[in-house]
N, C-alpha and C positions, 0 to 999 in steps of 0.2 A: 537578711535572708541568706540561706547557704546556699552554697552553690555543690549542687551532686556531684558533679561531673570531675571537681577539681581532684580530687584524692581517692584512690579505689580506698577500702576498706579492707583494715590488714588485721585481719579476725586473728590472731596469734592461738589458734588451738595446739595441743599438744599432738605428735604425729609420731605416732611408736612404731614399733619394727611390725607388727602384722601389717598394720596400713603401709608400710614401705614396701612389703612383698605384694600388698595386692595389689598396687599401682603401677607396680614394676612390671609384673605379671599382665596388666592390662594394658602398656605398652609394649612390652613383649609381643603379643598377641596382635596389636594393632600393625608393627614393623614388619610381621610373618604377612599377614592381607596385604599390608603394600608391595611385597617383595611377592609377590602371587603376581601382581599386574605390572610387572617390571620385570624384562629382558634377564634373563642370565648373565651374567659375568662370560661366558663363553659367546654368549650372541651378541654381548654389548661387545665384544673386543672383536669379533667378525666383522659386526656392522662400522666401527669405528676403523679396523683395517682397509675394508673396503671403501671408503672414503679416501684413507689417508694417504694409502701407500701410492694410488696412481697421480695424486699433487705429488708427491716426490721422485716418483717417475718423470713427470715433466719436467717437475724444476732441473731435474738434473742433465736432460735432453738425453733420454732414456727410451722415448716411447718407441722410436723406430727399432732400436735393439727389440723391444719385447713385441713388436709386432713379425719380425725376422722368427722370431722364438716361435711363435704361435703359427707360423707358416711351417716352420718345422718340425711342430708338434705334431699338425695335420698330414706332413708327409710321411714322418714315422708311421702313424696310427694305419698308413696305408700300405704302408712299408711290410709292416708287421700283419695286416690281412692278407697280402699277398704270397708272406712266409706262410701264413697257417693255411693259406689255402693248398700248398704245398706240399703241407705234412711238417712243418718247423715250427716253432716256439722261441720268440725271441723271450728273454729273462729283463729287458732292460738295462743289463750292466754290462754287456756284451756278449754273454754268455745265450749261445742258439743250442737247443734241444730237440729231440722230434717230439711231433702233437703224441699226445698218449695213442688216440688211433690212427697213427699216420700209416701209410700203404706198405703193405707187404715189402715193394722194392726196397723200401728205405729200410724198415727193420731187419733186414735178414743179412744186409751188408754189415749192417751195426752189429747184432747179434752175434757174426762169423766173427768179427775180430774181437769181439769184448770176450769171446771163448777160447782164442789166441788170444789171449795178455792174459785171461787166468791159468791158460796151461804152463805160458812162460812163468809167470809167478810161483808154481807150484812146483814146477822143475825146480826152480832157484830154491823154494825153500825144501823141496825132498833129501838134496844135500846135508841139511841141516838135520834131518829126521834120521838119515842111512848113517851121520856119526852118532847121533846117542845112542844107536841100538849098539855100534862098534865100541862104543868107550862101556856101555854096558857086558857086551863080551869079550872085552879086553882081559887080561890074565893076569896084568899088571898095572899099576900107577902110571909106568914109563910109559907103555905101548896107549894108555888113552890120551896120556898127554901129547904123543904122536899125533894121534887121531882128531884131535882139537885143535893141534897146532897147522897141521895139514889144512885143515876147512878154515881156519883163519888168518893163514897168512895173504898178504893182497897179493 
């Protein structure tokens, strides 16, 4: 008697390049549906962060440092209500701004002097304006190179 079970049957058909493309093709296909019911590469590396990284926090006797953090995250975030309730704008990197509609008091001091530093600027550079028009009506080579020497020496 045989026995069925001992030896699968190794049908040896020939298997050409079309049937290589459509099997391939029909795994292809099956790997895109599994990859449909399975996490991203972005969600899988969140989810596996958020696992890992706070066992490495303990191990390393971390947690109280990042509990200190998070109490100080909280007092900033209040820090920072209280600027804007003011009319400020903290930036995070130290840098404080006013709210875009922060109160008249506040813009009009800011405004008065940002309109003193463009008139000193403009002073500084009018210098530079009042010799080209002189080296333009100069009469000679010498006398503009006066004129440029004049405005640039320190």
């Amino acid at each position: 008697m045989k026995n069925e079970t001992s030896q699968p049957n190794h049908n040896h058909q020939p298997f050409n390049q079309k049937q290589r493309e459509v099997m391939t093709r029909l795994l292809q296909d099956a790997k895109e549906r599994a990859e449909e019911g399975l996490e991203s590469e972005h969600d899988l590396d969140k989810r596996v962060e958020a696992e890992v990284i706070p066992k490495l926090v303990q191990e390393r006797g971390l947690s109280s440092l990042v509990e200190k953090m998070r109490q100080w995250q909280e007092e900033l975030k209040g820090a920072e209500a209280e600027l804007g309730k003011q009319g400020f704008d903290w930036h995070g990197d130290g840098v404080i701004d006013l709210e875009y509609d922060a109160p008249e008091e506040l813009r009009l001091p800011l405004e008065k002097a940002e309109r003193l530093a463009r008139k000193q600027r403009d002073a500084e550079l009018l210098k530079y304006d009042q010799a080209i028009l002189r080296v333009w009506a100069a009469p000679s080579a010498d006398d503009a190179r006066r004129v440029a020497e004049q405005l640039l020496q320190p």
